[in-house]
mmCIF entry with sequence, helices, sheets and N, C-alpha, C, O atoms, coordinates in Angstrom:
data_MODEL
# 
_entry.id   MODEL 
# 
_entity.id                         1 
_entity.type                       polymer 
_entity.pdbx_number_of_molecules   1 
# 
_entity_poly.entity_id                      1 
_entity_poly.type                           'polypeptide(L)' 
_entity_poly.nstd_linkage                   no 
_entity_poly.nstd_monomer                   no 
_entity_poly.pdbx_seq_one_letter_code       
;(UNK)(UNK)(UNK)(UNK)(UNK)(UNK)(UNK)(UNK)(UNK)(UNK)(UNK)(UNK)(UNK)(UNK)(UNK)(UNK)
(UNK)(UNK)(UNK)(UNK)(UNK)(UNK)(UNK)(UNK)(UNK)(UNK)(UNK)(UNK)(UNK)(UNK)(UNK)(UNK)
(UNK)(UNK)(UNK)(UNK)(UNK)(UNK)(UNK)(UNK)(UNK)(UNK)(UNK)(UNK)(UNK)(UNK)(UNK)(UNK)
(UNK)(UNK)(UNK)
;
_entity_poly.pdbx_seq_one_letter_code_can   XXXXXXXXXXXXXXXXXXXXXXXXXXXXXXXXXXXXXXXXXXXXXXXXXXX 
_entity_poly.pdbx_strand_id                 A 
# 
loop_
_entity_poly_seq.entity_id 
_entity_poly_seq.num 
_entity_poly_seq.mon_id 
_entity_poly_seq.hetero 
1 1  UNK n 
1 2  UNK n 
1 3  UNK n 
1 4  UNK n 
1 5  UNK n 
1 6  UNK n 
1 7  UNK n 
1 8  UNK n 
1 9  UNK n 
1 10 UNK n 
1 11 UNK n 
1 12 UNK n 
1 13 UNK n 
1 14 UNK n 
1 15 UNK n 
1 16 UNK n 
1 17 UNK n 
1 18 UNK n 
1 19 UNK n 
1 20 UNK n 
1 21 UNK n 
1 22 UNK n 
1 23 UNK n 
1 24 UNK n 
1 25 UNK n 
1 26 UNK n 
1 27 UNK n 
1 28 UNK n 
1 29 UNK n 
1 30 UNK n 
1 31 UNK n 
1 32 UNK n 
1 33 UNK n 
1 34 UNK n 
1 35 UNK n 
1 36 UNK n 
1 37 UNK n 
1 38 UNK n 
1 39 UNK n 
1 40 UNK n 
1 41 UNK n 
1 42 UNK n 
1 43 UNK n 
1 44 UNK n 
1 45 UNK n 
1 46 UNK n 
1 47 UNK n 
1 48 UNK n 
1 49 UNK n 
1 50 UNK n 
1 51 UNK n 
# 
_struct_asym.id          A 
_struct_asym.entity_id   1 
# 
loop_
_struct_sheet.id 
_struct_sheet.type 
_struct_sheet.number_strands 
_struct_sheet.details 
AA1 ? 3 ? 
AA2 ? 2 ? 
AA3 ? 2 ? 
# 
loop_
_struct_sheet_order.sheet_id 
_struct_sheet_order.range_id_1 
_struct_sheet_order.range_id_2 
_struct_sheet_order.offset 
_struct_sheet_order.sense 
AA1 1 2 ? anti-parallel 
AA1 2 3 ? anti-parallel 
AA2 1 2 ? anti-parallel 
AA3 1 2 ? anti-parallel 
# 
loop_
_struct_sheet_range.sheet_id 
_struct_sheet_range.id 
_struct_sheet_range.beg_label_comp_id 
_struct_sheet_range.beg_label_asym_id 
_struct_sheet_range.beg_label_seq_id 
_struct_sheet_range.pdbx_beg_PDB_ins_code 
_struct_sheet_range.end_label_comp_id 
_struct_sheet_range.end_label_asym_id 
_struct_sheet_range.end_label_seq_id 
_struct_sheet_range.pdbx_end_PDB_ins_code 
_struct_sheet_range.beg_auth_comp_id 
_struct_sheet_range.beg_auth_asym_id 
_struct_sheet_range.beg_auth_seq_id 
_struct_sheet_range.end_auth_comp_id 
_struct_sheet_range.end_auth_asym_id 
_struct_sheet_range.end_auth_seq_id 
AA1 1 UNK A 9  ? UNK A 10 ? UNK A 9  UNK A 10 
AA1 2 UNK A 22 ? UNK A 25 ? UNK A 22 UNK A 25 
AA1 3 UNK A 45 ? UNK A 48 ? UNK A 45 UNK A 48 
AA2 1 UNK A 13 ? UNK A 15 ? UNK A 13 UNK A 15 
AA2 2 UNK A 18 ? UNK A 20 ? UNK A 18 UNK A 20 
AA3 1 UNK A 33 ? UNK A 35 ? UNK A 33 UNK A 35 
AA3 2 UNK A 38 ? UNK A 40 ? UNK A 38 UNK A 40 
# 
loop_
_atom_site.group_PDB 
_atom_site.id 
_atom_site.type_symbol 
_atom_site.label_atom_id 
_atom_site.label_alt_id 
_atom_site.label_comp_id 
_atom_site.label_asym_id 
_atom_site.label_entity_id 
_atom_site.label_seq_id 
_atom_site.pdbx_PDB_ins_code 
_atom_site.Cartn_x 
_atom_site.Cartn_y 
_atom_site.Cartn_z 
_atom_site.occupancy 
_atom_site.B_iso_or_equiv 
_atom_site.pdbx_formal_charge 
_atom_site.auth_seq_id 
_atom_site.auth_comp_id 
_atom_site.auth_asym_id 
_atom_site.auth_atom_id 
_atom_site.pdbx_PDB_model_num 
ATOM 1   N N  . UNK A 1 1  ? 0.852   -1.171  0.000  1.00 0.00 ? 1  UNK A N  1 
ATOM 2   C CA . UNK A 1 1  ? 0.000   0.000   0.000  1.00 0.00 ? 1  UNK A CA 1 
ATOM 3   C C  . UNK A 1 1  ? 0.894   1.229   0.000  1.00 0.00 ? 1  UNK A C  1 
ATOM 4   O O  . UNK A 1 1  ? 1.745   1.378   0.876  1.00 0.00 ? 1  UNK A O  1 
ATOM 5   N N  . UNK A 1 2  ? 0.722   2.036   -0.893 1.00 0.00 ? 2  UNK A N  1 
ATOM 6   C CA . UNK A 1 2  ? 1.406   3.352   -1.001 1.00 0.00 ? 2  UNK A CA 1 
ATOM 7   C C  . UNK A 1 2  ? 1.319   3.740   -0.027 1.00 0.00 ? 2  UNK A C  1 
ATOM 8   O O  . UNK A 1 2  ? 0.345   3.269   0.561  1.00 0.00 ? 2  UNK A O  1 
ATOM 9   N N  . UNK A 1 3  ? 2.159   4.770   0.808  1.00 0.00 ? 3  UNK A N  1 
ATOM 10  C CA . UNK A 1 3  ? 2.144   6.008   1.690  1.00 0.00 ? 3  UNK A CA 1 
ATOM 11  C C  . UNK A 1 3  ? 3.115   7.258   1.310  1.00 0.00 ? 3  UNK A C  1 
ATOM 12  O O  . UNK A 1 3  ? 4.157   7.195   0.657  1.00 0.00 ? 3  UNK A O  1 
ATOM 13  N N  . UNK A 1 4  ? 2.641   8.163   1.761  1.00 0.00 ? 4  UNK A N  1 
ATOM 14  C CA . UNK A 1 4  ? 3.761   9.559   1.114  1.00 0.00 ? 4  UNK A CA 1 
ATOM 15  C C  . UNK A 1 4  ? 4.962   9.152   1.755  1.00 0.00 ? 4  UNK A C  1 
ATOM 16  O O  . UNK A 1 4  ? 5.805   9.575   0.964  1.00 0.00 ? 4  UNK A O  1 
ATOM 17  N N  . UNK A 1 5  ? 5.758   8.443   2.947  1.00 0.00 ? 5  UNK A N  1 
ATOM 18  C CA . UNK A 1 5  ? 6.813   8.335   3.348  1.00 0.00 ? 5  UNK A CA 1 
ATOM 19  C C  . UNK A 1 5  ? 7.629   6.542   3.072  1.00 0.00 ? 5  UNK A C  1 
ATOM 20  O O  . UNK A 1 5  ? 8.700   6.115   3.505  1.00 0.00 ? 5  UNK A O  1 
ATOM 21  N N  . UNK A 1 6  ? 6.674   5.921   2.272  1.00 0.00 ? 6  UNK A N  1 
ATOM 22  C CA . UNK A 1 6  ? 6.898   4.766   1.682  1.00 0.00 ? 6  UNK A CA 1 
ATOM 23  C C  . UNK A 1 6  ? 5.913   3.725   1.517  1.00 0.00 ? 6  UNK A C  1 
ATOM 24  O O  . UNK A 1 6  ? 4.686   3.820   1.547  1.00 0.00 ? 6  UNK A O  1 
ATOM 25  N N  . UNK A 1 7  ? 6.497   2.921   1.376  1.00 0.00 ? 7  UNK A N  1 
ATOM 26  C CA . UNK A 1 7  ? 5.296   1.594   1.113  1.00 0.00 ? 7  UNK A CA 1 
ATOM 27  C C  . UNK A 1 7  ? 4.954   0.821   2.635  1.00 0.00 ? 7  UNK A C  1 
ATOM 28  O O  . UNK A 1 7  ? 5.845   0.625   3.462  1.00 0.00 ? 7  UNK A O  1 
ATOM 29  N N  . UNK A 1 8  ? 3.849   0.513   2.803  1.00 0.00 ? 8  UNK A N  1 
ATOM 30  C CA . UNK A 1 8  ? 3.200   -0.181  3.781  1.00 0.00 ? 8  UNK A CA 1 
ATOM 31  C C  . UNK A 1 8  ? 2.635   -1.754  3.222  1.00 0.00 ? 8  UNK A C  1 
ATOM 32  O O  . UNK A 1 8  ? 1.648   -1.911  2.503  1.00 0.00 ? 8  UNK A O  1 
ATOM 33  N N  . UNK A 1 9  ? 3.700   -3.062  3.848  1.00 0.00 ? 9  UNK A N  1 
ATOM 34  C CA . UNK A 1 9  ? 3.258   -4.600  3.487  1.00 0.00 ? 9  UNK A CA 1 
ATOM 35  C C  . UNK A 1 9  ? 2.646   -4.846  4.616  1.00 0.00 ? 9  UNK A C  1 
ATOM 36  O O  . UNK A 1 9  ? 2.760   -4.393  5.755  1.00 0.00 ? 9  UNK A O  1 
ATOM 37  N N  . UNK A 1 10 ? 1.691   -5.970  3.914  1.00 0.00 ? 10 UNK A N  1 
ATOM 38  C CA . UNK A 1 10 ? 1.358   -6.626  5.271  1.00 0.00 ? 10 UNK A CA 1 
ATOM 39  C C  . UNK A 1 10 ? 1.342   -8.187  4.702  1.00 0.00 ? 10 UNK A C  1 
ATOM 40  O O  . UNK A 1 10 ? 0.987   -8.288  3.528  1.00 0.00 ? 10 UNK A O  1 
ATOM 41  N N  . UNK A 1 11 ? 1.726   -9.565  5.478  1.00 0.00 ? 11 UNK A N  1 
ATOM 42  C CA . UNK A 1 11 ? 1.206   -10.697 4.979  1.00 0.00 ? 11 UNK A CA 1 
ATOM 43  C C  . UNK A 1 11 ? 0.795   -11.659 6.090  1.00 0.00 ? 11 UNK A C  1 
ATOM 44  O O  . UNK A 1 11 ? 1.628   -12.144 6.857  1.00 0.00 ? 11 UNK A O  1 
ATOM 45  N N  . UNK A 1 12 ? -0.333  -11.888 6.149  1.00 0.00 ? 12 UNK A N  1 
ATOM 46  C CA . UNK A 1 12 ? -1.052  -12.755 7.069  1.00 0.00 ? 12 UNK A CA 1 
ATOM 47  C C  . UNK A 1 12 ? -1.231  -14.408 6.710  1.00 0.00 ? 12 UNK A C  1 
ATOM 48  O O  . UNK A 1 12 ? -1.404  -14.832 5.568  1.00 0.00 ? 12 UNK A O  1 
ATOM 49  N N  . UNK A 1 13 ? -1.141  -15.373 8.113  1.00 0.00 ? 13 UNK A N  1 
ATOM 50  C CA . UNK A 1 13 ? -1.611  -16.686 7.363  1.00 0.00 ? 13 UNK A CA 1 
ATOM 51  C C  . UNK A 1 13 ? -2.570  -16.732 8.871  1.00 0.00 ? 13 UNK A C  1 
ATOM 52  O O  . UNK A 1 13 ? -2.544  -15.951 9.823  1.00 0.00 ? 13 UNK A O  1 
ATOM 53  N N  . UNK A 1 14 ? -3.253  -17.751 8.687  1.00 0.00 ? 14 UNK A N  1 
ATOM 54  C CA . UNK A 1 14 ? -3.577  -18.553 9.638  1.00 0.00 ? 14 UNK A CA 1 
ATOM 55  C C  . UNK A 1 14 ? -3.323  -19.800 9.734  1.00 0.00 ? 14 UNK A C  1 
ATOM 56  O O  . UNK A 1 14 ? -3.489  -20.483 8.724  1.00 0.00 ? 14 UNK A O  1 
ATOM 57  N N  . UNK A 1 15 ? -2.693  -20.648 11.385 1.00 0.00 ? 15 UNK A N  1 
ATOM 58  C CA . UNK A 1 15 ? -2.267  -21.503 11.164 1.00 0.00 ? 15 UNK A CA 1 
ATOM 59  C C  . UNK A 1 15 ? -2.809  -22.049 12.462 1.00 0.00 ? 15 UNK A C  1 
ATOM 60  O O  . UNK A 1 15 ? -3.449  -21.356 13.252 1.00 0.00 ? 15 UNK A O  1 
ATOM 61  N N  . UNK A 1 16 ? -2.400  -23.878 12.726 1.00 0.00 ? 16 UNK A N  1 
ATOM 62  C CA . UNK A 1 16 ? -3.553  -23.934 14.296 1.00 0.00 ? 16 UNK A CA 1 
ATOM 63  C C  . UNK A 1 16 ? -3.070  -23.304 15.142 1.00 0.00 ? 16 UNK A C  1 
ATOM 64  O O  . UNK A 1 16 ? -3.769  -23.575 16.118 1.00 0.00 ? 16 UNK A O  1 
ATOM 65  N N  . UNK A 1 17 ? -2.094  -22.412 15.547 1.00 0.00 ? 17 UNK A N  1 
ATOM 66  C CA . UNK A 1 17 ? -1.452  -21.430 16.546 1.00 0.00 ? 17 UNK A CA 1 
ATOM 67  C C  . UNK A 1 17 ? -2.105  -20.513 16.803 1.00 0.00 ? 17 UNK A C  1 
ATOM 68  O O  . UNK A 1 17 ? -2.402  -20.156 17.943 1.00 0.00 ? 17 UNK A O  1 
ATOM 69  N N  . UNK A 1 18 ? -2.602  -19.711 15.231 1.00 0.00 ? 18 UNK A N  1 
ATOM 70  C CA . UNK A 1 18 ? -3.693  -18.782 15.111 1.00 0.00 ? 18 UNK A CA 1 
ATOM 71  C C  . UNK A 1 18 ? -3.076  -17.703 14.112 1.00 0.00 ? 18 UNK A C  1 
ATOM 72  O O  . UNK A 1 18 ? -2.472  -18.089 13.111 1.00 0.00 ? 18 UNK A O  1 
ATOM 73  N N  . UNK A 1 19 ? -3.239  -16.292 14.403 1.00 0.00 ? 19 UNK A N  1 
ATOM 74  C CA . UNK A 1 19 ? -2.813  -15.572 13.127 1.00 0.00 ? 19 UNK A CA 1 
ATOM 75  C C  . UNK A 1 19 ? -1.388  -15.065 13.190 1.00 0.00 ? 19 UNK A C  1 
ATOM 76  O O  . UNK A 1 19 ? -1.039  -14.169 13.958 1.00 0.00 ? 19 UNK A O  1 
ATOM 77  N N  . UNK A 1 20 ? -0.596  -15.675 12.356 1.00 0.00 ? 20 UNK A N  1 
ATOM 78  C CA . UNK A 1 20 ? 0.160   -14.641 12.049 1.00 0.00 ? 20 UNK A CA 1 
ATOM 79  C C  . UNK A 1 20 ? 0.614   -13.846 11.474 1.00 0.00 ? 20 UNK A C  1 
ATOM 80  O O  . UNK A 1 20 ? 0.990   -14.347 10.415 1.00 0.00 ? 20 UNK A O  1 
ATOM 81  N N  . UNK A 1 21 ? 0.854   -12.750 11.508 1.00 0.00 ? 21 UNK A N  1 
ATOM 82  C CA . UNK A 1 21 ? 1.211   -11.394 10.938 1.00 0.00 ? 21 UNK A CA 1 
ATOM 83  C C  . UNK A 1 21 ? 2.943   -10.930 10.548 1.00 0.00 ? 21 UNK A C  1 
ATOM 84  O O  . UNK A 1 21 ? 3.908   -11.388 11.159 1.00 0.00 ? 21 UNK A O  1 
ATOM 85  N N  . UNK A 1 22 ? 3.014   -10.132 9.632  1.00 0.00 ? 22 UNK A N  1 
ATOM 86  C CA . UNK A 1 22 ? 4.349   -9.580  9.831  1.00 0.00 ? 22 UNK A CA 1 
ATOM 87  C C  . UNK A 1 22 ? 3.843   -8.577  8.677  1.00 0.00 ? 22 UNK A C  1 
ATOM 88  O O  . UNK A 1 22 ? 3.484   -9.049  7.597  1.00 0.00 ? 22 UNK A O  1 
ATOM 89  N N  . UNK A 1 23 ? 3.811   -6.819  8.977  1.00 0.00 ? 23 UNK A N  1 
ATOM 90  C CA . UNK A 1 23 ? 3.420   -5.772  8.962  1.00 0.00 ? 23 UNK A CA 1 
ATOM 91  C C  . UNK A 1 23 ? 4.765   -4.896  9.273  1.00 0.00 ? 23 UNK A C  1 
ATOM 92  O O  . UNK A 1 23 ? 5.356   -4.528  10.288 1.00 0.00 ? 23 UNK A O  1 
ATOM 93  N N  . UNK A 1 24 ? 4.950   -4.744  7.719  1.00 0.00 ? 24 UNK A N  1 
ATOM 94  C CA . UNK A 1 24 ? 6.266   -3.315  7.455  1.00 0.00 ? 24 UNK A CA 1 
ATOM 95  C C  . UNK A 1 24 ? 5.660   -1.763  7.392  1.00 0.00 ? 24 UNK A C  1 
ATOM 96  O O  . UNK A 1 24 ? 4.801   -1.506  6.549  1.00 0.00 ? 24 UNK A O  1 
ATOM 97  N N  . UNK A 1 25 ? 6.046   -0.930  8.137  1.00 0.00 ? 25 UNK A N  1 
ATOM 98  C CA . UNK A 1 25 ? 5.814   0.268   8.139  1.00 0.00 ? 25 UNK A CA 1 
ATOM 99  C C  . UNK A 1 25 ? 6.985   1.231   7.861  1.00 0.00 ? 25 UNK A C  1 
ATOM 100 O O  . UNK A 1 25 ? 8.024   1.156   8.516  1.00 0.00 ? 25 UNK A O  1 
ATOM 101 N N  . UNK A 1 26 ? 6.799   2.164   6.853  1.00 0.00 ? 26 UNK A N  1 
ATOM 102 C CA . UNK A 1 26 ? 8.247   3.064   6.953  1.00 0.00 ? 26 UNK A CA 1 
ATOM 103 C C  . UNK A 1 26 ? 8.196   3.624   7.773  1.00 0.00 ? 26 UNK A C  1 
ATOM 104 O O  . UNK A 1 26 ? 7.286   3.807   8.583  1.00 0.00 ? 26 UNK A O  1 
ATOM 105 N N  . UNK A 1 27 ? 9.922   4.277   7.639  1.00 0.00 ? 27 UNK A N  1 
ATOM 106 C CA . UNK A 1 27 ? 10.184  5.004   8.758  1.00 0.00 ? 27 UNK A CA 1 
ATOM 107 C C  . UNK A 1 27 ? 9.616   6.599   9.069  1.00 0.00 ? 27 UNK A C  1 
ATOM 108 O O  . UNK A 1 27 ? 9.589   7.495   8.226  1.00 0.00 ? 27 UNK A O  1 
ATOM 109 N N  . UNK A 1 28 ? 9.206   6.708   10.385 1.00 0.00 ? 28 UNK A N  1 
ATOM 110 C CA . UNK A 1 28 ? 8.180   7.674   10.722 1.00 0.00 ? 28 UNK A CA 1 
ATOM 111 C C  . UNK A 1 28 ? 6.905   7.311   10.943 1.00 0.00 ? 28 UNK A C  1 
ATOM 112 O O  . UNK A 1 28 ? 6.142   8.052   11.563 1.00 0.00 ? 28 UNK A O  1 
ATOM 113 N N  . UNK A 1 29 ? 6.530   6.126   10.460 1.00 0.00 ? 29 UNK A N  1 
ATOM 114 C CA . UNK A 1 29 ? 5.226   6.077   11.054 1.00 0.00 ? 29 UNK A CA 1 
ATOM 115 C C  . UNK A 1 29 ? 4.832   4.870   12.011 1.00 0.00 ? 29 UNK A C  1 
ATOM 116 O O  . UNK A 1 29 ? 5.534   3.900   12.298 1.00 0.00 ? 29 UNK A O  1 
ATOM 117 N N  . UNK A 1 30 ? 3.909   5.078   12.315 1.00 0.00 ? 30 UNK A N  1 
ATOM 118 C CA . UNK A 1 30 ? 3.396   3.952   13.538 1.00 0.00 ? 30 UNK A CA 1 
ATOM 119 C C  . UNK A 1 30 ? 1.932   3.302   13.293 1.00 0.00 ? 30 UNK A C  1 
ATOM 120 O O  . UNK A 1 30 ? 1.232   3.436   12.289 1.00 0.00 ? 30 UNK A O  1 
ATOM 121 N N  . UNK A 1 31 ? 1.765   2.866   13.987 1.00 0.00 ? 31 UNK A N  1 
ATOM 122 C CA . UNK A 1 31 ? -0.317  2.558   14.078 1.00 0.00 ? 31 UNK A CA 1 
ATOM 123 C C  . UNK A 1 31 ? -0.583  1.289   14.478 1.00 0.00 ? 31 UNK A C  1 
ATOM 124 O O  . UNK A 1 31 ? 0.253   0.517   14.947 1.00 0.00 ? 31 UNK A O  1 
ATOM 125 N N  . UNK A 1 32 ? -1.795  1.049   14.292 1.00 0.00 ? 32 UNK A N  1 
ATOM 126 C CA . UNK A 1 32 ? -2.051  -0.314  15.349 1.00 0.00 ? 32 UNK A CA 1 
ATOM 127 C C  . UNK A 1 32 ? -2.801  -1.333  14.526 1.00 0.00 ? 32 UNK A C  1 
ATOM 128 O O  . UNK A 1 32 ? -3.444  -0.946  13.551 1.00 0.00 ? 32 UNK A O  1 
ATOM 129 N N  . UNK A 1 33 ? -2.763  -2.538  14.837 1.00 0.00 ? 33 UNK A N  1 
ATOM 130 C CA . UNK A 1 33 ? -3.222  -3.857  14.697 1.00 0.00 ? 33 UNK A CA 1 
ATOM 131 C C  . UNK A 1 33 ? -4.373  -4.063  15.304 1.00 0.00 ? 33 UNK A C  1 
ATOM 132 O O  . UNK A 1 33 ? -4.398  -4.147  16.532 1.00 0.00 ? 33 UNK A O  1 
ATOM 133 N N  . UNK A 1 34 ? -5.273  -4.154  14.709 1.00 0.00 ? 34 UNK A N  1 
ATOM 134 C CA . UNK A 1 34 ? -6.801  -4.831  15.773 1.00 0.00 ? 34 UNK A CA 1 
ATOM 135 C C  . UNK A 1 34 ? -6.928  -6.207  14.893 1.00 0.00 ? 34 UNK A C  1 
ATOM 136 O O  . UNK A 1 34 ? -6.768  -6.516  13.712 1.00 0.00 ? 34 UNK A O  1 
ATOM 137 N N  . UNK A 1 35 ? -7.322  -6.902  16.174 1.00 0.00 ? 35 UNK A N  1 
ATOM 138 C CA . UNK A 1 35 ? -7.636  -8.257  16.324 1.00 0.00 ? 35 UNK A CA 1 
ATOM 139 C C  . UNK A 1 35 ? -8.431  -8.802  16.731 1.00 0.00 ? 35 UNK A C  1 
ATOM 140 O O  . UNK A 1 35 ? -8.328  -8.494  17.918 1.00 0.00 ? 35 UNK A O  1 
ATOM 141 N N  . UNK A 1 36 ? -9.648  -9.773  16.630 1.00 0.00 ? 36 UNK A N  1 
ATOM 142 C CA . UNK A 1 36 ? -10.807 -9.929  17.556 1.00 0.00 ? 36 UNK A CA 1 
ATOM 143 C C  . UNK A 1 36 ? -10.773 -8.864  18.728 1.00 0.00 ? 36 UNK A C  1 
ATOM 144 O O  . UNK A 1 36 ? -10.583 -9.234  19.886 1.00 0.00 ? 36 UNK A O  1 
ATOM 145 N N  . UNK A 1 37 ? -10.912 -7.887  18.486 1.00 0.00 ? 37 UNK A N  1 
ATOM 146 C CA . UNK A 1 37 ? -11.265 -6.457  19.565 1.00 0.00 ? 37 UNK A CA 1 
ATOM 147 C C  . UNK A 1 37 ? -10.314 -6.674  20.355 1.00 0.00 ? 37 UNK A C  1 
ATOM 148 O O  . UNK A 1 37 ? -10.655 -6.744  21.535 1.00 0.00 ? 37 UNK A O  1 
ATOM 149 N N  . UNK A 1 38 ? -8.840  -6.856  20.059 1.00 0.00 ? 38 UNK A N  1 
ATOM 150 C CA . UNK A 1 38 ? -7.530  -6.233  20.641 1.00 0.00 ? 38 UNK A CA 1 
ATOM 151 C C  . UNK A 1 38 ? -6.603  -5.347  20.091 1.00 0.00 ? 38 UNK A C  1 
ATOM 152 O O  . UNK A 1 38 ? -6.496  -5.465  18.870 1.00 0.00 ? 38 UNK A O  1 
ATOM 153 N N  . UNK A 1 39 ? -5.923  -4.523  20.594 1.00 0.00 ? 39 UNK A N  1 
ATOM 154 C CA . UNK A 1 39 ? -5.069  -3.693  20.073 1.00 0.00 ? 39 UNK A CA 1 
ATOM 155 C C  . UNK A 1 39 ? -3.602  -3.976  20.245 1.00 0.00 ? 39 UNK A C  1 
ATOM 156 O O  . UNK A 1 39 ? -2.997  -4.302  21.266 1.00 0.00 ? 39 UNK A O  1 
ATOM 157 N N  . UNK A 1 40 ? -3.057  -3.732  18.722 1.00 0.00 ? 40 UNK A N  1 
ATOM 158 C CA . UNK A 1 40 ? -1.317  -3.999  19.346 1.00 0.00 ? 40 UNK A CA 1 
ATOM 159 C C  . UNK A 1 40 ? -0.839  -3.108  18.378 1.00 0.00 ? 40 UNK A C  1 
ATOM 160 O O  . UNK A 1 40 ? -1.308  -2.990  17.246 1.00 0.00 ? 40 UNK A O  1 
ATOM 161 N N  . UNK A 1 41 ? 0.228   -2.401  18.906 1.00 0.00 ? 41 UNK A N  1 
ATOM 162 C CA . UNK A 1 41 ? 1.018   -0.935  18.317 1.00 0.00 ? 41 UNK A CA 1 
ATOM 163 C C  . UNK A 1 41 ? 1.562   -1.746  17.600 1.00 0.00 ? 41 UNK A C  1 
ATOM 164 O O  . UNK A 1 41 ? 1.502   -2.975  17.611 1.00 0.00 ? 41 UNK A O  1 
ATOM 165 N N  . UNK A 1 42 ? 2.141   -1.012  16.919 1.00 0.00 ? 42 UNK A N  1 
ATOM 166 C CA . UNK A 1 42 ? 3.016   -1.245  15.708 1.00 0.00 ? 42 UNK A CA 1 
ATOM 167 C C  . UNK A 1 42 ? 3.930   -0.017  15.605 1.00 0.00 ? 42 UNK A C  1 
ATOM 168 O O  . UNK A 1 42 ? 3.642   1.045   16.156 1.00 0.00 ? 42 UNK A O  1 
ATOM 169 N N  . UNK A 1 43 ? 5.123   -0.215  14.825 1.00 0.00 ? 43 UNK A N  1 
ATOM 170 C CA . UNK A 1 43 ? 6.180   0.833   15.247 1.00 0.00 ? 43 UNK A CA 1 
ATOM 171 C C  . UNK A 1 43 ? 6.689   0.415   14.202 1.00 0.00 ? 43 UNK A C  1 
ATOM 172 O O  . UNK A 1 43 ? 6.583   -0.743  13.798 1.00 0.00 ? 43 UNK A O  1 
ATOM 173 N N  . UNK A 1 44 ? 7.565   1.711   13.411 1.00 0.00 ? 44 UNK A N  1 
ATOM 174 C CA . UNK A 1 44 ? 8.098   1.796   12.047 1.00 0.00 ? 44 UNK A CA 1 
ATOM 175 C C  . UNK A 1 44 ? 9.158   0.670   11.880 1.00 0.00 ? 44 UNK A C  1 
ATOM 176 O O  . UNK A 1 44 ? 9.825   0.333   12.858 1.00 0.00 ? 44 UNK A O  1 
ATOM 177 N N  . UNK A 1 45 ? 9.353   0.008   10.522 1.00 0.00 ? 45 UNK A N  1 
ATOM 178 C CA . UNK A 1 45 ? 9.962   -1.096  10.488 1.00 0.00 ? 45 UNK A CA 1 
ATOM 179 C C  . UNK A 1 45 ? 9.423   -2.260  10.773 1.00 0.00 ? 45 UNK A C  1 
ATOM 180 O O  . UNK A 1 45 ? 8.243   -2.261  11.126 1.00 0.00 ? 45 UNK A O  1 
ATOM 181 N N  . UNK A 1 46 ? 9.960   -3.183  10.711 1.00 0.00 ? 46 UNK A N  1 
ATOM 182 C CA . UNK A 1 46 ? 9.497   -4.265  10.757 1.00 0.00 ? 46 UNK A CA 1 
ATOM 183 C C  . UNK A 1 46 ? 8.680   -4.931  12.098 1.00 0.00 ? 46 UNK A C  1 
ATOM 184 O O  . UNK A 1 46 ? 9.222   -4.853  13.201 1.00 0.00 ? 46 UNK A O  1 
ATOM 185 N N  . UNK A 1 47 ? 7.183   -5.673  11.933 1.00 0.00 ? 47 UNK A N  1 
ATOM 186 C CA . UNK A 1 47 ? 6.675   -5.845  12.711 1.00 0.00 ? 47 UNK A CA 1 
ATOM 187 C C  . UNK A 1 47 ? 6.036   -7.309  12.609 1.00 0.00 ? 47 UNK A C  1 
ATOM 188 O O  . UNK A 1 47 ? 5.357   -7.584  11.620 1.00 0.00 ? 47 UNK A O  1 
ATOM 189 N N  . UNK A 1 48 ? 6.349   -8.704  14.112 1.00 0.00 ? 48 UNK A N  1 
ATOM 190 C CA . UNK A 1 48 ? 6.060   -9.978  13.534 1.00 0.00 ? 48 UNK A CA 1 
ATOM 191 C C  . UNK A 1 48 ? 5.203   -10.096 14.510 1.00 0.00 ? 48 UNK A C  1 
ATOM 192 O O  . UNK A 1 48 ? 5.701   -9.759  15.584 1.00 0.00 ? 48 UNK A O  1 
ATOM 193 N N  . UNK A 1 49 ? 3.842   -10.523 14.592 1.00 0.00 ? 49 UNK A N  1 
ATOM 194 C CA . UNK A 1 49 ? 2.714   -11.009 15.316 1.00 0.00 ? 49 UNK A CA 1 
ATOM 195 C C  . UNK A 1 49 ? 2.426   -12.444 15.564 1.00 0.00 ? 49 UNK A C  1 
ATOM 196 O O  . UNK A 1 49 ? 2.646   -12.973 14.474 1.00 0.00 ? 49 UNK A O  1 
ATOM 197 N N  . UNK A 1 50 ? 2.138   -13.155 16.211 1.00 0.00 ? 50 UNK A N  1 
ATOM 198 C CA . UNK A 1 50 ? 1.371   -14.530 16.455 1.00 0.00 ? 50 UNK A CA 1 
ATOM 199 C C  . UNK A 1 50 ? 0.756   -14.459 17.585 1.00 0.00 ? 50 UNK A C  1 
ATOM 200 O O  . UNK A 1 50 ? 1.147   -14.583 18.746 1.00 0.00 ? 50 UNK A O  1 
ATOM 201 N N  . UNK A 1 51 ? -0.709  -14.150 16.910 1.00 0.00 ? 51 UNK A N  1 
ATOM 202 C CA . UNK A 1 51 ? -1.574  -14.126 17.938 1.00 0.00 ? 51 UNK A CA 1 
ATOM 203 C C  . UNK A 1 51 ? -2.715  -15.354 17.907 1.00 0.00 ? 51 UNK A C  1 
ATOM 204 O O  . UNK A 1 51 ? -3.560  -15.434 18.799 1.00 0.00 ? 51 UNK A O  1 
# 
């Protein structure tokens, strides 16, 4: 996904563990992950989830 300060990936699987994530953000920006009605920050660069 385009952004004015770079590109934003995301690639998800589900597995029997449950979801996992790994969500690139450039540098400067931040934002959050919702999940069955949870929240988890996210912070520029590289980001790996298993929730």
């Amino acid at each position: 996904m385009p952004h004015p300060n770079g590109s934003i990936s995301v690639a998800y699987s589900n597995s029997k563990k449950g979801l996992e994530a790994e969500i690139n953000l450039p540098d400067g920006v931040s934002g959050t992950f919702v999940w069955e009605g949870k929240s988890y920050p996210l912070k520029a660069g590289e980001n790996t989830l298993g929730l």
